[in-house]
N, C-alpha and C positions, 0 to 999 in steps of 0.2 A: 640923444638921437639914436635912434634905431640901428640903421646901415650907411655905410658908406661905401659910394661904388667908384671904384678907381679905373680910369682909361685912359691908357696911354694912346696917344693921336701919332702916329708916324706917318706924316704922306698919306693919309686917308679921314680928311675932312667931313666929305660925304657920307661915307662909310660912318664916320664918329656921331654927327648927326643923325641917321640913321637908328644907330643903335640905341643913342640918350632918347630918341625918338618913342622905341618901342618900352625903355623902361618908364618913360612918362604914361604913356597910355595903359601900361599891363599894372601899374603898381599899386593897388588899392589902399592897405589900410597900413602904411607904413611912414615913419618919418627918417627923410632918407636926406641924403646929397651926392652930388657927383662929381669927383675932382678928378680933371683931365689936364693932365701932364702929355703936353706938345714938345715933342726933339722933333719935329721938320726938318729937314733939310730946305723944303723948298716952299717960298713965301706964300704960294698961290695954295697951300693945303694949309698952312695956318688954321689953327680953329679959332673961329668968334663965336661963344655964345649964345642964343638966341634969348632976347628980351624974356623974362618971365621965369624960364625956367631956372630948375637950382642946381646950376652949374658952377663949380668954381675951379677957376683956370688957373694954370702954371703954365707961362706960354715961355716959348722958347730957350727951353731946357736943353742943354747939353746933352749931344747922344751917346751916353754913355751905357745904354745897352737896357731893356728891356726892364730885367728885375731892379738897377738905379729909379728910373722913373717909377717902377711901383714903388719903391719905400722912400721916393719922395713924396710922391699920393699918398702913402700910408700917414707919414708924419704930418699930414696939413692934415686929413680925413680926425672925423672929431666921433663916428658910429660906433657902437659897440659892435659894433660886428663890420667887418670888412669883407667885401668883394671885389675881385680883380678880375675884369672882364675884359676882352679883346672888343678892339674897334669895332671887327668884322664880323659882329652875332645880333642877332634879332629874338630877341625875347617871346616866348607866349604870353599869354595874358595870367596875372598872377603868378608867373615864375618865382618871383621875388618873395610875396607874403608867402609861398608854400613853403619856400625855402629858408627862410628865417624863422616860420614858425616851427619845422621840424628840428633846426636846429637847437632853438630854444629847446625844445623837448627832449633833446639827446645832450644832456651836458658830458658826455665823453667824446664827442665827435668833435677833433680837432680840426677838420676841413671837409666841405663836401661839395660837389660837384653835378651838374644833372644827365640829365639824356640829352646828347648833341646829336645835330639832324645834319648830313653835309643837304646841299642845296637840293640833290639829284634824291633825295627823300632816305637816304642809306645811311648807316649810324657813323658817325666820328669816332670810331676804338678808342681815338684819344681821354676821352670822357670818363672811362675804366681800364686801367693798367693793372698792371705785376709793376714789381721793380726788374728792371733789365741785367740780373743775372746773366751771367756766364752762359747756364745752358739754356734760361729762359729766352737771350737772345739768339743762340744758334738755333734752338727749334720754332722761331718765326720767321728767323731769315729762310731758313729749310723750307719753310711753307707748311708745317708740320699741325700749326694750327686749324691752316685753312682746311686738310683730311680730315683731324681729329679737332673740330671743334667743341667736342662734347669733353675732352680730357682737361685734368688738372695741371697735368704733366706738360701734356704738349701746347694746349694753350695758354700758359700760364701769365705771356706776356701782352695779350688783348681779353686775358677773362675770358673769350672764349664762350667760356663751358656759364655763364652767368646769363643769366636772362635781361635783356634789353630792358625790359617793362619793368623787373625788379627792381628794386633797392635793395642795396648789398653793399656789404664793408667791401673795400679792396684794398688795394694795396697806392694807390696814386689816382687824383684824376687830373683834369685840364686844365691848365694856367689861361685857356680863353673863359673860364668861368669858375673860380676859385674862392668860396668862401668860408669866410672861420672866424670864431670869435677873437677879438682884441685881441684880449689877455692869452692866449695862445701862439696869436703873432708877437706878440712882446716877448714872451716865455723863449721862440725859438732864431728871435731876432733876425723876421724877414728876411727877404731873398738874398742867398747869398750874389752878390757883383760879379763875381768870376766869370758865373754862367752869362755871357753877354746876351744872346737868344738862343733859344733851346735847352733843356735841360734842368731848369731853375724851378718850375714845378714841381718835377721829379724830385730833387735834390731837396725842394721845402718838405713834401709828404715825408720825404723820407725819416726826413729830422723830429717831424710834426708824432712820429708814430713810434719813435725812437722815444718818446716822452708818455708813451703810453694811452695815447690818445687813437680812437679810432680815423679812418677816412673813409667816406660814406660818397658810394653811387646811389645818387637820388633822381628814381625814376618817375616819380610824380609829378617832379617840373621840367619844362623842354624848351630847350632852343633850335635857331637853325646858325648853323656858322659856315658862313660864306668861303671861311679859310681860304688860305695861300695871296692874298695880296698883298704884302712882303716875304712870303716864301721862298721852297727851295723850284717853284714855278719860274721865278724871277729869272733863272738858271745865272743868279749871280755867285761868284766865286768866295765874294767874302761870305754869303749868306750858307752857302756849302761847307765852307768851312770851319763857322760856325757851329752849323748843326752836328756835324762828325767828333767837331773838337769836346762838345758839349758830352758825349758818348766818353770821351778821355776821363773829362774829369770829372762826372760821376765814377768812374772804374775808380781812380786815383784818389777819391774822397773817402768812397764806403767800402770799396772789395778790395783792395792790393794787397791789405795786410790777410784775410780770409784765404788769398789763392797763391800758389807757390807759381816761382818762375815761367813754367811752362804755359801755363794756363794765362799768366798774364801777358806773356810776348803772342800768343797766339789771340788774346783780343784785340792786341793794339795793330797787329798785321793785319786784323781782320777789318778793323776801322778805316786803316788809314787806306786799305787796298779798298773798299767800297767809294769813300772819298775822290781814287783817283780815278774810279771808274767811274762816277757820278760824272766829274767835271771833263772826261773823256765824252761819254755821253752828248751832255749837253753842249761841249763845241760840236757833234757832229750834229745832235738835231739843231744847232742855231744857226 
């Protein structure tokens, strides 16, 4: 089999539907499947199905966090190639064969990613990263990217300086549309669990390129990603928490040993203080 496309269903039924919707209609010359791994919480989002298509389900999975249900989807998935798609994206037409076929064609490209569209028609950064570096993250918190978009230096942590249209190696892309062959997922032994949500993309490129393998912004094929319906929108406490704590332990995995004392009490201040002003924040706008 060709590909296999992995989605995890959390409370967004519709949304999941939606999505298997558009890669039914966009996928032309491929032999695929699709296994959605459901941790619901709540009965009434359950996912069934729909007669015909080639879905195969893992219902009511334990939520034990994001990158668990992928490398449960990964282990049932039978594709030479994997994809890991977020419920909340809508595919173009031919997404899929452009992207499978380029990747066929690059056997060094351990993972690649497309051009994300948020709804309001403006790119998802998320789609092309830096790795979040030390100083690569204090010059985007600074704002220093959005000045000097054109620099290496200052935008190093959204690309930036790389053109949308292009296709370009980077450095990470989006865990809402993540694909790589097998045998490189196997080589790097899938997400790691730690990262319950947030960070577990990151953390895979990271590994994925650490083996010598490129990761590729693939601007030829396009999505729109609806993002944040289970977000940091939610202005839930655990989902905040998550996201900041995820910042920890990429620092704690790949950089602690690179940076001396100082440099590391001053990111984890800087963390945990954005943290308590997130959830400052949002009790005053709730």
């Amino acid at each position: 089999m060709d590909l296999s496309i992995i989605i995890v269903n959390h409370n967004t039924r519709e949304l999941t539907q939606q999505t298997i919707d558009s890669v039914i209609k966009g996928t032309h010359t491929l032999d695929y499947e699709i296994v959605v791994v459901d941790n619901s919480n709540k009965k009434e989002e359950y996912y069934t199905p729909q007669e015909g298509q080639p879905v195969i389900l893992l219902p009511n999975v334990e939520n034990k966090g994001f990158g668990h249900a992928c490398n449960l989807g990964a282990k049932q998935a039978i594709g030479d190639i994997l994809l890991f798609l977020n419920s909340d994206t809508i595919l173009q037409d031919k997404a899929l064969d452009d992207s499978v076929a380029y990747l066929r064609a690059h056997k060094r490209v351990g993972a690649l990613g497309i051009r994300t569209l948020l709804q309001d028609g403006t790119l998802d950064h998320g789609c092309k990263r830096g790795f979040p570096t030390p100083s690569n993250a204090l010059y985007y918190y600074l704002g220093m990217d959005k000045r000097h978009p054109e620099s290496r230096k200052y935008g190093a942590y959204r690309q930036t300086f790389i053109d949308d249209r292009q296709t370009s190696e980077v450095d990470a892309v989006s865990g809402s549309f993540l694909m790589m062959p097998r045998e490189v997922w196997d080589q790097v032994g899938g997400f790691d669990e730690e990262f319950f949500m947030y960070g577990e993309d990151l953390d895979l490129c990271y590994r994925i390129k650490k083996k010598s393998y490129q990761i590729v912004y693939f601007a030829d094929a396009q999505m729109v990603h609806l993002k944040g319906q289970s977000g940091l929108h939610t202005k839930s406490k655990e989902v905040i928490y998550h996201f900041y704590n995820a910042m920890i332990l990429f620092y704690k995995k790949h950089y602690i040993r690179q940076y001396n004392i100082f440099v590391t009490c001053m990111v984890y201040c800087g963390v945990w203080l954005k943290y308590l002003l997130t959830i400052l924040k949002s009790k005053i706008s709730g």
